[in-house]
C-alpha positions as CSV (number, residue, x, y, z in Angstrom):
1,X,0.0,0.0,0.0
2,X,2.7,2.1,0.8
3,X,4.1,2.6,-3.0
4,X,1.1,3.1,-4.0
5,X,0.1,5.8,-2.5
6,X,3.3,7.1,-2.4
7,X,2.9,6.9,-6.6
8,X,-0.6,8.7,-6.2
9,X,1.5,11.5,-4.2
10,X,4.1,12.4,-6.7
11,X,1.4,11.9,-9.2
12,X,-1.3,14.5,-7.6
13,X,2.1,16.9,-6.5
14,X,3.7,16.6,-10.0
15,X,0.0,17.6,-12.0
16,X,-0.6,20.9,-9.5
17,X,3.1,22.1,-9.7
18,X,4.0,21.0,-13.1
19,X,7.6,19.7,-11.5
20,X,9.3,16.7,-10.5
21,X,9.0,16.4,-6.6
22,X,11.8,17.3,-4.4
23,X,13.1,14.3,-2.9
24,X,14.9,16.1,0.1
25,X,12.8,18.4,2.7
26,X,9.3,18.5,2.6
27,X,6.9,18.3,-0.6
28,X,4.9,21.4,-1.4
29,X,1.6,20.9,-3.3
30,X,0.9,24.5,-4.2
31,X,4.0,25.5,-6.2
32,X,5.7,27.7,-3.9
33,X,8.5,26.5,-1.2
34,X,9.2,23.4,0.0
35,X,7.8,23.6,3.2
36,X,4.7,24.5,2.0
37,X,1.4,22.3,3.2
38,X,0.8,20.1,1.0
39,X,-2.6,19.4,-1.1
40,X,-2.6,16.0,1.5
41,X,-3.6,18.3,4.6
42,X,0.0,18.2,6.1
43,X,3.7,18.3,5.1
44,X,4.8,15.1,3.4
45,X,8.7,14.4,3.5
46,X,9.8,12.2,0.9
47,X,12.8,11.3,2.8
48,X,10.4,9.3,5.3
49,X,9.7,7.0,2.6
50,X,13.2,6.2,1.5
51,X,12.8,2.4,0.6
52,X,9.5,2.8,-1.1
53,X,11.0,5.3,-3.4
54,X,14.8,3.0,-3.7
55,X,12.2,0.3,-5.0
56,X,10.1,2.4,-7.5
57,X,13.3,3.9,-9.1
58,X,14.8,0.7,-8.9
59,X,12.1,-0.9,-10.7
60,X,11.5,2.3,-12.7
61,X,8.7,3.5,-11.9
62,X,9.7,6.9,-10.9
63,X,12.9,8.9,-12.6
64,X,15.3,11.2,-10.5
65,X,16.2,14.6,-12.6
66,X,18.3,17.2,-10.4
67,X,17.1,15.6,-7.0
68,X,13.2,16.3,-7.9
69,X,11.1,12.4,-8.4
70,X,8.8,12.3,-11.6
71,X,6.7,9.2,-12.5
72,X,7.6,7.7,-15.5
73,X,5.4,6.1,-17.8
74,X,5.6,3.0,-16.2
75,X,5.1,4.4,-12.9
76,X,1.8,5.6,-14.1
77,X,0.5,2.5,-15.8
78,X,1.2,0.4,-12.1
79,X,-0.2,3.2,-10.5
80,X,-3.2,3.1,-12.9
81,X,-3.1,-1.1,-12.4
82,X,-2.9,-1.1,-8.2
83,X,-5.5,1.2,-7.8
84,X,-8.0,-0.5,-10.4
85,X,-6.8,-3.8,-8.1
86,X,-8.0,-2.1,-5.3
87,X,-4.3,-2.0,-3.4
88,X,-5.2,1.2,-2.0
89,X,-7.4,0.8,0.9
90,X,-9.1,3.7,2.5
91,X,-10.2,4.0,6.1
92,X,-12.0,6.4,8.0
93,X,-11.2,7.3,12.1
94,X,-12.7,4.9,13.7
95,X,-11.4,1.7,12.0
96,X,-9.0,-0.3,11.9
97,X,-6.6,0.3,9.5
98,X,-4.7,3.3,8.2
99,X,-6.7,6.4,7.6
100,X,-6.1,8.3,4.7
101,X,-7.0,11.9,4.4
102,X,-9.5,13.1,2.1
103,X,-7.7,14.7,-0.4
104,X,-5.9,11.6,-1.5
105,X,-9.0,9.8,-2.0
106,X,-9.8,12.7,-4.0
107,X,-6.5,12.4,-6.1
108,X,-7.2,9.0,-6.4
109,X,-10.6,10.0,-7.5
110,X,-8.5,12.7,-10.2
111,X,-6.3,9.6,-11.7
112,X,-9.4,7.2,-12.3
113,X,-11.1,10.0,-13.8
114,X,-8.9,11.1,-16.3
115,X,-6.9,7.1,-17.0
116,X,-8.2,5.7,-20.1
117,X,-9.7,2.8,-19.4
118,X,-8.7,-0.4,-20.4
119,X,-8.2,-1.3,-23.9
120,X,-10.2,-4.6,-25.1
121,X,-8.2,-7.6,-24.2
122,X,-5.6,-6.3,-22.5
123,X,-4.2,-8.0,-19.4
124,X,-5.4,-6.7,-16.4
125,X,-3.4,-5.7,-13.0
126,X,-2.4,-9.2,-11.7
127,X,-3.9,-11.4,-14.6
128,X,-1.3,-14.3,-15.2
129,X,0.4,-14.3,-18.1
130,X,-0.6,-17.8,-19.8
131,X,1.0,-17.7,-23.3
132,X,4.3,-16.7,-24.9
133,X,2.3,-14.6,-27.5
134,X,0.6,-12.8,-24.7
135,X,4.3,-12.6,-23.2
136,X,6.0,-11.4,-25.9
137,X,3.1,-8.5,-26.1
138,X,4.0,-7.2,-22.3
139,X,7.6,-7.6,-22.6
140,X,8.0,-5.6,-26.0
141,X,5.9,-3.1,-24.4
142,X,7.8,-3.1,-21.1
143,X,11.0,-2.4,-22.7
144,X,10.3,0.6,-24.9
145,X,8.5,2.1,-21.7
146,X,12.0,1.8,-19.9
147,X,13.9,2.4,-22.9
148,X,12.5,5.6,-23.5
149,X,12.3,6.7,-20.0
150,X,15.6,5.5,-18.9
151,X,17.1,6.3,-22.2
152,X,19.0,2.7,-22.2
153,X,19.9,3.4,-26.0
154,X,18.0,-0.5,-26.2
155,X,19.8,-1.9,-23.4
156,X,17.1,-2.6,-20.8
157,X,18.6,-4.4,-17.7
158,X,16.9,-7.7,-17.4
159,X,15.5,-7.1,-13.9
160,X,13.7,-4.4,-14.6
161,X,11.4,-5.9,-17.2
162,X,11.5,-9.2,-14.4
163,X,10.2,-6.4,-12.1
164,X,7.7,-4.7,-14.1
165,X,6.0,-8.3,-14.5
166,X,5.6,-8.9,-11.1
167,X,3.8,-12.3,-9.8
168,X,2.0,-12.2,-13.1
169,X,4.5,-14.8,-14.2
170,X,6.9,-17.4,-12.7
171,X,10.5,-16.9,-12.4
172,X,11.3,-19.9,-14.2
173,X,8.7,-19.2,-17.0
174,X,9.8,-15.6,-17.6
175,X,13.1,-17.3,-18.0
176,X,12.3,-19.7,-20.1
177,X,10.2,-17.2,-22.4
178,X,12.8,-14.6,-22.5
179,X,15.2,-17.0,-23.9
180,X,12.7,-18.4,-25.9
181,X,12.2,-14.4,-27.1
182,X,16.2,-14.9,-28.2
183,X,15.8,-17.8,-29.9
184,X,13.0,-16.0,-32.3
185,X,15.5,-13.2,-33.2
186,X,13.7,-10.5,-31.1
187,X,16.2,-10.1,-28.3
188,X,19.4,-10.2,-28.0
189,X,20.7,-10.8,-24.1
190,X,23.9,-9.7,-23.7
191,X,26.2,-9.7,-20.0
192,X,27.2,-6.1,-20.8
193,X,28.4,-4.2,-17.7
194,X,27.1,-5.6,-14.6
195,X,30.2,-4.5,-12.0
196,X,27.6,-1.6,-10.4
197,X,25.1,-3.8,-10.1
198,X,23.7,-5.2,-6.5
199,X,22.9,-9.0,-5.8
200,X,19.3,-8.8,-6.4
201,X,19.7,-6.7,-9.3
202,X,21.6,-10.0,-10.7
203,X,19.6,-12.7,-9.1
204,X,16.4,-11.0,-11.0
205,X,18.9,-11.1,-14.4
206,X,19.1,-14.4,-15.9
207,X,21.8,-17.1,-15.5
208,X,22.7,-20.0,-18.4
209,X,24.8,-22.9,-18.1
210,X,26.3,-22.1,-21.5
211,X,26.3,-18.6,-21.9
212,X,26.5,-17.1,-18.2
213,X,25.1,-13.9,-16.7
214,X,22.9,-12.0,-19.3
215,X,21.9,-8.4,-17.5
216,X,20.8,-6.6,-20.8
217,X,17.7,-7.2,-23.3
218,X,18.9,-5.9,-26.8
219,X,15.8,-5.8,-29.4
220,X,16.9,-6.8,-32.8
């Protein structure tokens, strides 16, 4: 719950500013100083939510520009799946639970109004992913979103496009499709660099008993 409605924040912040969010000191939602009150009814500091926000850019959902957060597109399509999965749970004083104030209800509110809606036959938040045609689909998709917003010049690290999939398909399937994806000429997965990167970052690449480490999707 926590990412998402940290998402909905910088989303809601981002739309009345017209900036990235200021990841350091306190997040103003009227444009002025950063200690502003927020739209949220109080001052929000990003720095309290340090490991939700490691994880989004991680899995890149959220871009860093000068020390101010954005969403990216992929950010806002799982933003746009969670809270059509109904991850974001409000409560009122009273219950148990966390209570949310009204004004994020009412962003929340904002997004669903102006999201297109699903397009016909397109895999919903958390559907499984059953087929490698229906794979192939997401995956392609997956990596131009972090192409273009990480600006990978077509080298998309393996783990994010693991990451973006979620429990929507095994380990060892997404494994076994990706490499199937290589096989069929559309990828190309390549070791690359990998010395910066952490331990999950490779466990979430792929490993082959003939070929090694492959961090990097390359699209043919």
């Amino acid at each position: 719950m926590q990412s998402t409605l940290l998402l909905l924040v910088l989303w809601d912040l981002e739309r009345m500013t017209g900036a990235g969010v200021p990841r350091k000191g306190k997040v103003s939602g009227k444009g002025k100083d950063d200690t502003a009150r927020s739209r949220c009814g109080s001052k929000v500091k990003v720095s309290d939510f340090e490991e939700a926000v490691d994880a989004l850019l991680q899995a890149g959902a959220v871009s860093e520009n000068g020390g101010r957060l954005s969403l990216t597109a992929a950010g806002k399509a799982r933003l746009d799946q969670e809270l059509r999965a109904g991850k974001l749970t409000f409560w009122t004083k009273g219950q148990k639970g966390t209570v949310v104030s009204a004004k994020n209800a009412q962003a929340a509110l904002n997004w669903l109004q102006q999201a297109p809606a699903p397009a016909a036959g397109a895999v919903s938040a958390g559907e499984k992913i059953t087929s490698y045609d229906e794979f192939k689909t997401v995956v392609l998709d997956t990596h131009k979103f972090l192409n273009e917003e990480h600006r990978c010049e077509n080298f998309v690290p393996i783990y994010q496009i693991r990451r973006q999939l979620g429990d929507r398909i095994s380990r060892a399937q997404f494994d076994e499709w990706l490499l199937e994806m290589q096989g069929d000429d559309i990828f190309q997965l390549e070791k690359g660099n990998a010395s910066d990167a952490s331990k999950d970052q490779l466990k979430d690449s792929i490993e082959t008993k003939t070929s090694g480490l492959r961090f990097y999707a390359k699209l043919l």
